[in-house]
MARBA-3410 file (N, C-alpha, C, O; in Angstrom, 1 decimal):
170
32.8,51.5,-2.3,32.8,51.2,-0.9,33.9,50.1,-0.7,33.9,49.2,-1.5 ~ 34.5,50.2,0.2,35.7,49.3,0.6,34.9,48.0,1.1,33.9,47.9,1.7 ~ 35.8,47.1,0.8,35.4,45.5,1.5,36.0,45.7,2.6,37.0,46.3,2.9 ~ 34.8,44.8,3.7,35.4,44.8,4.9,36.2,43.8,5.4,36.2,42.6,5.0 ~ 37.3,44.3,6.6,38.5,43.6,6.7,37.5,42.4,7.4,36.4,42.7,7.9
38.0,40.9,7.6,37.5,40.1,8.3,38.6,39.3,8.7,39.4,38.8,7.9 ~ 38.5,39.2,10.1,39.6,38.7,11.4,39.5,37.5,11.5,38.4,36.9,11.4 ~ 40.7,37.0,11.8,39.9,35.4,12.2,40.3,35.3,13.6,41.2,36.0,14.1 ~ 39.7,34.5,14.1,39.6,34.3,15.6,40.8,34.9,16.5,40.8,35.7,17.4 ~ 41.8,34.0,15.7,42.9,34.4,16.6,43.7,35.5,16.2,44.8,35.6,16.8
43.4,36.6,15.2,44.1,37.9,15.2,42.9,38.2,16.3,43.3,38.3,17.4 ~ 41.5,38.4,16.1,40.8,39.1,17.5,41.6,38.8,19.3,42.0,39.5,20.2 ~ 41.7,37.5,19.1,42.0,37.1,20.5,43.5,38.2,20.4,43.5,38.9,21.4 ~ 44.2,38.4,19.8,45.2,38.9,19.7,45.0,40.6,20.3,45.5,41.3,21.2 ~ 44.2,40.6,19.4,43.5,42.6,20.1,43.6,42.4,21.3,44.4,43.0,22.1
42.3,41.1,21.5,41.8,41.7,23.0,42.8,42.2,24.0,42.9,43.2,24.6 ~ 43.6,40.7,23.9,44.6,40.9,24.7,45.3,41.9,24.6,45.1,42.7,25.5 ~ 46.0,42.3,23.6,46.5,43.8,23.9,45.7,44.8,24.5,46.2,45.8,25.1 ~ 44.6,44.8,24.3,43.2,45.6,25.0,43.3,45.4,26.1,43.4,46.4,26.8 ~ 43.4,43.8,27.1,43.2,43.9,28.1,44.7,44.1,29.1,44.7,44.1,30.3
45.8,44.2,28.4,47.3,44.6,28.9,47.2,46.0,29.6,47.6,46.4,30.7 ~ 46.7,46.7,28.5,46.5,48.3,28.5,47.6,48.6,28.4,47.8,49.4,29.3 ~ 48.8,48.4,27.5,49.9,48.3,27.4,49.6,50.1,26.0,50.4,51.0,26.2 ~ 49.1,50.2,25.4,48.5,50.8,24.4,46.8,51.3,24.6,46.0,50.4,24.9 ~ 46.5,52.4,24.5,45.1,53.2,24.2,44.4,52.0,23.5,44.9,50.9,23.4
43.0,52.4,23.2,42.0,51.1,22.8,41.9,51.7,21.3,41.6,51.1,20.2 ~ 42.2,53.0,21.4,42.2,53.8,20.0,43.6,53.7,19.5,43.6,54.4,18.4 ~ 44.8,53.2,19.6,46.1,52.8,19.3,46.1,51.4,18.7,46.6,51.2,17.7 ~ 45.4,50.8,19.3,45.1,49.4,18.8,44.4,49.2,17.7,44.7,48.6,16.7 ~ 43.2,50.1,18.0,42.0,50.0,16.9,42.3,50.7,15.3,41.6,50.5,14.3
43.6,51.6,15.4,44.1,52.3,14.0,45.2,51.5,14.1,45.6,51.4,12.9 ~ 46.0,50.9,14.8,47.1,49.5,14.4,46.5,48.5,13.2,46.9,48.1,12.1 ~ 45.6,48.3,13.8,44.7,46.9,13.6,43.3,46.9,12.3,42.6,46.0,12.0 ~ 43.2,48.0,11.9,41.8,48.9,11.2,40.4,48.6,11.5,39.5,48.2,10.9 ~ 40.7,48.9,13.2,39.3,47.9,13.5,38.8,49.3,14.6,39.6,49.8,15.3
37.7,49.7,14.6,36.4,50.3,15.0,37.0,50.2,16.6,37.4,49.1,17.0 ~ 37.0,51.0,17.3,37.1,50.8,18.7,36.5,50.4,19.2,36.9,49.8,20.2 ~ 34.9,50.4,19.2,33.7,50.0,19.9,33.7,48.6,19.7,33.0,47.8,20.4 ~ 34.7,48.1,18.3,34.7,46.8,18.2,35.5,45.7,19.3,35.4,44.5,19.7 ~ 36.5,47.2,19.4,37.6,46.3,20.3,36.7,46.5,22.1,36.7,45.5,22.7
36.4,47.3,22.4,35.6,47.3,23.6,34.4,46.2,23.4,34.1,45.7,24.4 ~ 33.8,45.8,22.3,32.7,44.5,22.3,33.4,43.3,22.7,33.1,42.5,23.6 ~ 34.4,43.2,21.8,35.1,41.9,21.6,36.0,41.8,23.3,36.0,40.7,23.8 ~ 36.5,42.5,23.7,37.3,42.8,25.0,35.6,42.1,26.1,35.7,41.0,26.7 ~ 34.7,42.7,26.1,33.6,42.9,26.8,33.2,40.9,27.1,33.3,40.3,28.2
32.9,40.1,25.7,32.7,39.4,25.3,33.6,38.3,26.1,33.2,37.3,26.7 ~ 35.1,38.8,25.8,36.2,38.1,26.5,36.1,37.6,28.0,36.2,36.5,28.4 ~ 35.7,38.9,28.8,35.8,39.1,29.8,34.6,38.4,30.4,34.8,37.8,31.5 ~ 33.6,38.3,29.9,32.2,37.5,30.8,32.6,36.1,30.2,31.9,35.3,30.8 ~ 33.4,35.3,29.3,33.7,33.9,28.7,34.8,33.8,29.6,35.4,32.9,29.2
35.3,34.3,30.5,36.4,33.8,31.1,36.0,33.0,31.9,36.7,31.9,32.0 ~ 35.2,33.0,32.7,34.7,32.0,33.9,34.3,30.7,32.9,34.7,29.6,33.2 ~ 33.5,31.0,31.9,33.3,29.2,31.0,34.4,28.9,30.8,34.3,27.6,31.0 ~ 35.9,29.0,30.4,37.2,28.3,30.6,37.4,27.1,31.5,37.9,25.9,31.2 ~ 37.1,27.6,32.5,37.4,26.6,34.0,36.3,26.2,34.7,36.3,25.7,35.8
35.1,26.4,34.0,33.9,25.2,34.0,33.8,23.9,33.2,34.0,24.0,32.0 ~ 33.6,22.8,33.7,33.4,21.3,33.2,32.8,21.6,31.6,31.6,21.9,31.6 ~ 33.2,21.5,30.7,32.1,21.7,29.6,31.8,20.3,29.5,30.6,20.2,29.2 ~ 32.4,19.1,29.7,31.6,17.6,29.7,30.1,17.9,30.2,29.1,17.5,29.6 ~ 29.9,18.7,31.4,28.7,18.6,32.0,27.8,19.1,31.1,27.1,18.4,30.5
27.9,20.5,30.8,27.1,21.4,30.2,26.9,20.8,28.4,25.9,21.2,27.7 ~ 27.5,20.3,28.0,27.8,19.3,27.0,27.0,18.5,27.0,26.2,18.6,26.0 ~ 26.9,17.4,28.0,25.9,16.6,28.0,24.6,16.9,28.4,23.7,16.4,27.8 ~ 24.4,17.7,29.5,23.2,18.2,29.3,22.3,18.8,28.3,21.1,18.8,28.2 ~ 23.3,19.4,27.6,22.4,19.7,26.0,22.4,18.5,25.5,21.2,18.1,25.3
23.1,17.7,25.1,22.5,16.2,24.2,21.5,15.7,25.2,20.4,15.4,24.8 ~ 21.7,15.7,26.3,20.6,15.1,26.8,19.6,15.8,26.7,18.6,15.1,27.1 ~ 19.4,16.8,26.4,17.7,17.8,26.2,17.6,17.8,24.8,16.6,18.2,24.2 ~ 18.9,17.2,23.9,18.4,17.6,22.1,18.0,16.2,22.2,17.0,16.2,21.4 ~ 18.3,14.4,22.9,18.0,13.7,22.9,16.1,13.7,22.8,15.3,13.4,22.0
15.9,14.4,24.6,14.7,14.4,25.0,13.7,14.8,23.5,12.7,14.3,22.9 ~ 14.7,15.9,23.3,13.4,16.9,21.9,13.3,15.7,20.9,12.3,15.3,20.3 ~ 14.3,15.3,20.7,14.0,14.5,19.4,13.0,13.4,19.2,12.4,13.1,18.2 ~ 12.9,13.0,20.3,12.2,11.2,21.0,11.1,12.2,21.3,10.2,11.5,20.9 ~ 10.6,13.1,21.6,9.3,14.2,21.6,9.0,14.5,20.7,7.8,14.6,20.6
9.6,14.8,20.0,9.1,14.8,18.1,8.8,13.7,17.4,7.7,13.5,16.8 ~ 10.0,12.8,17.7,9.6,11.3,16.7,8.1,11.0,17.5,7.2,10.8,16.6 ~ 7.7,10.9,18.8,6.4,10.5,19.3,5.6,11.1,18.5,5.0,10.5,17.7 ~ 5.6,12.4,18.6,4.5,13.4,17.8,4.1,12.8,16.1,3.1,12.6,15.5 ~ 5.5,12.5,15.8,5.5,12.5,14.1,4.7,11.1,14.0,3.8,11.2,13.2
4.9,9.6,14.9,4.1,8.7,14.8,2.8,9.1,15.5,2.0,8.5,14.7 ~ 2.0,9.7,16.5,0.8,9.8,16.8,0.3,10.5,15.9,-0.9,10.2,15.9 ~ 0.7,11.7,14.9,0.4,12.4,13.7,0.2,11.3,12.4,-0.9,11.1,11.9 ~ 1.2,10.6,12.1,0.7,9.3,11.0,-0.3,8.6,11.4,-1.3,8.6,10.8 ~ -0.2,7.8,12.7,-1.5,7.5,13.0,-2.7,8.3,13.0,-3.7,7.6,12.8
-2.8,8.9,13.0,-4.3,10.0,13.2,-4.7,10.2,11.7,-5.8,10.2,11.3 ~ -3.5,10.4,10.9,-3.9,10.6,9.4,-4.2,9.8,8.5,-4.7,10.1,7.4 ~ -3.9,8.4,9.1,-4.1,7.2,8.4,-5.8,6.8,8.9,-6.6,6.4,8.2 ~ -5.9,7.0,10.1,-7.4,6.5,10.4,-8.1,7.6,9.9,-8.8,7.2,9.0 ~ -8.4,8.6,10.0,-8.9,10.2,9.3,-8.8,9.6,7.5,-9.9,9.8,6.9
-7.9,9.1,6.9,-8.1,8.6,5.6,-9.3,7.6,5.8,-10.5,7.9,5.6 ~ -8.9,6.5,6.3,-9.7,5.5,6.1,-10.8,6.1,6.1,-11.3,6.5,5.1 ~ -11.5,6.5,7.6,-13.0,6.7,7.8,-13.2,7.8,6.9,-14.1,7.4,6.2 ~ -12.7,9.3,6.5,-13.1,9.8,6.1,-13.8,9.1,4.8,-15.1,8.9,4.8 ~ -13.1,8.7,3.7,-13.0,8.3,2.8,-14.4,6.9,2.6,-14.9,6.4,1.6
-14.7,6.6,3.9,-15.3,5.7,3.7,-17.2,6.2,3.9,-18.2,5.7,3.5 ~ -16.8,7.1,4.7,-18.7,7.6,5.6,-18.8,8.8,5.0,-19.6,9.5,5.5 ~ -18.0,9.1,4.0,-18.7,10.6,3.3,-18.7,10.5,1.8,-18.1,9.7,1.1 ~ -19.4,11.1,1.5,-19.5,10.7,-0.9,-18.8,12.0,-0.6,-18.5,12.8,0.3 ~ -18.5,11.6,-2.3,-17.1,12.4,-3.1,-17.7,13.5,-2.9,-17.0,14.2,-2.2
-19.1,14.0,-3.2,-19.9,15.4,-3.5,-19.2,16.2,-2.1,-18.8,17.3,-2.1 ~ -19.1,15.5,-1.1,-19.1,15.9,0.2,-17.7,16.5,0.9,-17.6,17.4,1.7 ~ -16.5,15.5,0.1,-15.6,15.4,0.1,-14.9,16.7,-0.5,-14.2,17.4,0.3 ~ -15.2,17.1,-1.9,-15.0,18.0,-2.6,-15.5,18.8,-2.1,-14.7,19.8,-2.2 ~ -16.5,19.1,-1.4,-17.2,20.3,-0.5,-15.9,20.7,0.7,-15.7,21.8,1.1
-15.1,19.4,1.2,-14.0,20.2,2.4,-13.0,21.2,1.6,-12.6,22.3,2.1 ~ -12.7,20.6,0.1,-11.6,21.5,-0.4,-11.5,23.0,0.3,-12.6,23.6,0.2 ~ -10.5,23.7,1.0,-10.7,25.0,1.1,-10.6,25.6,-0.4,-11.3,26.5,-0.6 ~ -9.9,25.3,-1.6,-10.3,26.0,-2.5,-12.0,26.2,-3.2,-12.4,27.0,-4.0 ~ -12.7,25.3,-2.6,-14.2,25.4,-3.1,-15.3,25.7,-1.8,-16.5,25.5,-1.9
-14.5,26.1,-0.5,-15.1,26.3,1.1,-15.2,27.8,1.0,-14.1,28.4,0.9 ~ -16.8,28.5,0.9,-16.5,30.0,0.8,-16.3,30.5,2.2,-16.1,31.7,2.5 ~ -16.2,29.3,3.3,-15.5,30.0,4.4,-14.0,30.4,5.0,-13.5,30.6,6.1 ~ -13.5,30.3,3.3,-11.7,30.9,3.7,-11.6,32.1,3.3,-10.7,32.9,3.6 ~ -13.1,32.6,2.2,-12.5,33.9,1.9,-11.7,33.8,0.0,-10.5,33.4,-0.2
-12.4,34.3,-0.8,-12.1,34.5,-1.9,-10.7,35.1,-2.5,-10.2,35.0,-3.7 ~ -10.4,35.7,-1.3,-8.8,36.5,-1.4,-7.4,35.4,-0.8,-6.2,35.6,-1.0 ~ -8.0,34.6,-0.4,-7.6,33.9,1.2,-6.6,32.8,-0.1,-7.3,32.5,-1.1 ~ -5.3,32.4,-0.1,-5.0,31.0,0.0,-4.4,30.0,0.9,-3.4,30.1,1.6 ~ -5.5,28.8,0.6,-5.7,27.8,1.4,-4.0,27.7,2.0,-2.9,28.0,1.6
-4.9,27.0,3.7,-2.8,26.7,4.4,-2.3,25.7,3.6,-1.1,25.6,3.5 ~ -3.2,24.5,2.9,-2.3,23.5,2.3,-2.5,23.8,0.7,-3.1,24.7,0.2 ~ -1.8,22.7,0.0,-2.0,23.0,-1.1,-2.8,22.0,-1.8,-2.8,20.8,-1.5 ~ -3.4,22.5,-2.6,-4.7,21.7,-3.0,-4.5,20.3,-3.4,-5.4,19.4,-3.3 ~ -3.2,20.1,-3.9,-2.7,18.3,-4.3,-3.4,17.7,-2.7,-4.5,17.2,-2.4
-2.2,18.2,-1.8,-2.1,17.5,-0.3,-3.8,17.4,-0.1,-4.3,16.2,-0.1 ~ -4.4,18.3,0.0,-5.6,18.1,0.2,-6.6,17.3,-0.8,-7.5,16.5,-0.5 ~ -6.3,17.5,-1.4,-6.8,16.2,-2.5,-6.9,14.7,-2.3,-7.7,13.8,-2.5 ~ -5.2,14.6,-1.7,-4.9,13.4,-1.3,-5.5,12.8,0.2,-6.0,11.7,0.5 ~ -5.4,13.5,0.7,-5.9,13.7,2.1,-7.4,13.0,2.0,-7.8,12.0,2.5
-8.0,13.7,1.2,-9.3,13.4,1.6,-9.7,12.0,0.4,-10.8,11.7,0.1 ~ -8.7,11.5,-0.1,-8.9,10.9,-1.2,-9.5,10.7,-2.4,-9.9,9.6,-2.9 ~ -9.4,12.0,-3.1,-10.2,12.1,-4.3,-9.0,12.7,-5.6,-8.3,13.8,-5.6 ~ -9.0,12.0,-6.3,-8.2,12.3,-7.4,-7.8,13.6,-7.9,-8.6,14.3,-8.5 ~ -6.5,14.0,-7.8,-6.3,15.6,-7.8,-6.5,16.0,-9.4,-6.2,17.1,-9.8
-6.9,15.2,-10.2,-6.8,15.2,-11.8,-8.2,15.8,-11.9,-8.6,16.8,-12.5 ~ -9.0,14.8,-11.1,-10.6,15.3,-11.3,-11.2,16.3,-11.0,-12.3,16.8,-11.1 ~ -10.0,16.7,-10.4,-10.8,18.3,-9.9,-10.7,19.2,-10.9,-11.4,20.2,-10.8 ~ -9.9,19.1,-12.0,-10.1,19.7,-12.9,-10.9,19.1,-14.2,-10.8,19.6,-15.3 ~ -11.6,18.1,-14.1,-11.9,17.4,-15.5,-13.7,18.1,-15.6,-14.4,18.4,-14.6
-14.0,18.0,-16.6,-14.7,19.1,-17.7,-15.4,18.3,-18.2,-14.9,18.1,-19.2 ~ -16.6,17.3,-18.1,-17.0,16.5,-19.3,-17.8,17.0,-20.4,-18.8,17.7,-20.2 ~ -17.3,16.8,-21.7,-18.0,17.6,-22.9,-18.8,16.7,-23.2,-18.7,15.5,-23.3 ~ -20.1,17.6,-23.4,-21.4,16.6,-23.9,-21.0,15.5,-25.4,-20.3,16.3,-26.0 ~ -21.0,14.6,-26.1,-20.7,14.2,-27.2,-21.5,15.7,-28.2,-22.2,16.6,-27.8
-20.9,15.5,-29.3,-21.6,16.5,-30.2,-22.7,15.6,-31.4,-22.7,14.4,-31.6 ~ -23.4,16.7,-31.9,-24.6,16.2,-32.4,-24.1,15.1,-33.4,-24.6,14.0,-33.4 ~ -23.0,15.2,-34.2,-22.6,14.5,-35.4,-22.1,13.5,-34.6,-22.5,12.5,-35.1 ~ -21.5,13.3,-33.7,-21.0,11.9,-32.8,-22.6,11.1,-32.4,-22.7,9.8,-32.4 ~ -23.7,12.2,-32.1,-24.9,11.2,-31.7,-25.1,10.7,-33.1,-25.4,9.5,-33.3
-25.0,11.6,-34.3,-26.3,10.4,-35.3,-24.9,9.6,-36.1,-25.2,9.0,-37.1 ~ -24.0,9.5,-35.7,-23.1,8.2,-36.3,-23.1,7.2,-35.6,-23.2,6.0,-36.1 ~ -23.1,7.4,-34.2,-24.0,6.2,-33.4,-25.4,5.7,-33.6,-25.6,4.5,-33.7 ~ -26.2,6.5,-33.5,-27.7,6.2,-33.6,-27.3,4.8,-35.3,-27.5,3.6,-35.3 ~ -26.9,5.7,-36.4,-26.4,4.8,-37.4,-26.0,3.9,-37.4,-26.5,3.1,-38.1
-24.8,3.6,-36.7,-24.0,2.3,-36.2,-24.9,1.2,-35.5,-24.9,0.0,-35.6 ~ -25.8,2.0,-34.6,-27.0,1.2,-33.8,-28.0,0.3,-34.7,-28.3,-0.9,-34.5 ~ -28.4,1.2,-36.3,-29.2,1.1,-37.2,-28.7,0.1,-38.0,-29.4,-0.8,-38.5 ~ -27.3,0.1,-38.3,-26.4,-1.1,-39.1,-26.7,-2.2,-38.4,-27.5,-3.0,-38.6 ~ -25.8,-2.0,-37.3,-25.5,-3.5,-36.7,-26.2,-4.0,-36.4,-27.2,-3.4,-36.0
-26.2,-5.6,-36.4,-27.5,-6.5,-36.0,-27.7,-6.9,-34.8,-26.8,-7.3,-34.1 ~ -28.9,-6.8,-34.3,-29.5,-6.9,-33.0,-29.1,-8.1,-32.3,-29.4,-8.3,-31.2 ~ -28.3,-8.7,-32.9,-28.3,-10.7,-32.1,-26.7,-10.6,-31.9,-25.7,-10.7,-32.7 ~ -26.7,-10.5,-30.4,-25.6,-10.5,-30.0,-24.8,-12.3,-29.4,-23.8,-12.6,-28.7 ~ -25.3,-12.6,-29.7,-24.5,-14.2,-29.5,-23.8,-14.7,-30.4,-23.1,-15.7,-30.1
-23.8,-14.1,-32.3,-22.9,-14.4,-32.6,-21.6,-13.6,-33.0,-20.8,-13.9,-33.9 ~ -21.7,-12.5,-32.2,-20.3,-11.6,-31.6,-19.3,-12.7,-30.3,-18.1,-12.8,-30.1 ~ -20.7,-13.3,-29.7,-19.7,-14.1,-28.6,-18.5,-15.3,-29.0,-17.4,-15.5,-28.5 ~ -19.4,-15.9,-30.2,-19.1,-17.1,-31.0,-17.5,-16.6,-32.0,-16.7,-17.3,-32.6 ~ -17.5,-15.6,-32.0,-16.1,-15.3,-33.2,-15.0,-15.2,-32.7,-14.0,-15.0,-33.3
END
């Protein structure tokens, strides 16, 4: 398949214009040029409704868009600080008027009201952090000691001597 030819601005403006001379067919042009006739009727079309923005102020219309990307921005930055705010007090209190047991109960990964198939909209770190409970612990496992670890202690218990003040003294 052949690569396609690509124009740069000013070979198009070049068509058009001969497009809009009519000095030449649109199909004379378009096998001069190796270009699609419908292309040159778009591009001609395109020309023709941009002619009037020429000899309009673009200062105005210019600044009226910075002045509306201004507005959006200063409407976002507000949002982004009333959003930190809300998440910093939601930390505190949460963290403070609920136990961990409870805490771990919001995880959507352990909430069977998302649905077993379902994954959560955040990800479980974020949410971890969020509600302040250690994203490590959600996976930790405690293994009972094993029997040979209890009777080497129980032993160690049976060695050592009961009088603990002259451990303090050394």
């Amino acid at each position: 398949m052949p690569k396609r030819k690509r124009l740069s601005a000013l070979q198009k403006a070049q068509i058009v214009l001969e497009a809009i001379r009519e000095d030449k067919s649109v199909a004379q042009i378009a096998t001069e040029n190796s270009v699609h006739p419908n292309q040159i009727h778009k591009w001609k079309k395109q020309a023709l409704e941009g002619f009037a923005q020429l000899f309009e102020d673009d200062r105005k219309g210019e600044r009226a868009r910075e002045a509306e990307h201004e507005k959006q921005i200063n409407k976002l930055y507000a949002e982004i600080g009333r959003l930190s705010a809300q998440l910093s007090w939601l930390k505190k209190n949460l963290a403070s008027s609920l136990s961990r047991a409870e805490r771990l109960e919001m995880l959507e990964e352990n909430n069977p009201s998302t649905g077993s198939g379902q994954r959560p909209d955040m990800p479980l770190k974020t949410q971890a952090d969020l509600l302040g409970v250690s994203y490590a612990s959600l996976f930790y496992e405690p293994v009972p000691p094993s029997a040979r670890e209890l009777a080497i202690k129980r032993r160690i218990d049976e060695i050592s001597p009961r009088c603990w003040i002259g451990t303090l003294a050394m």
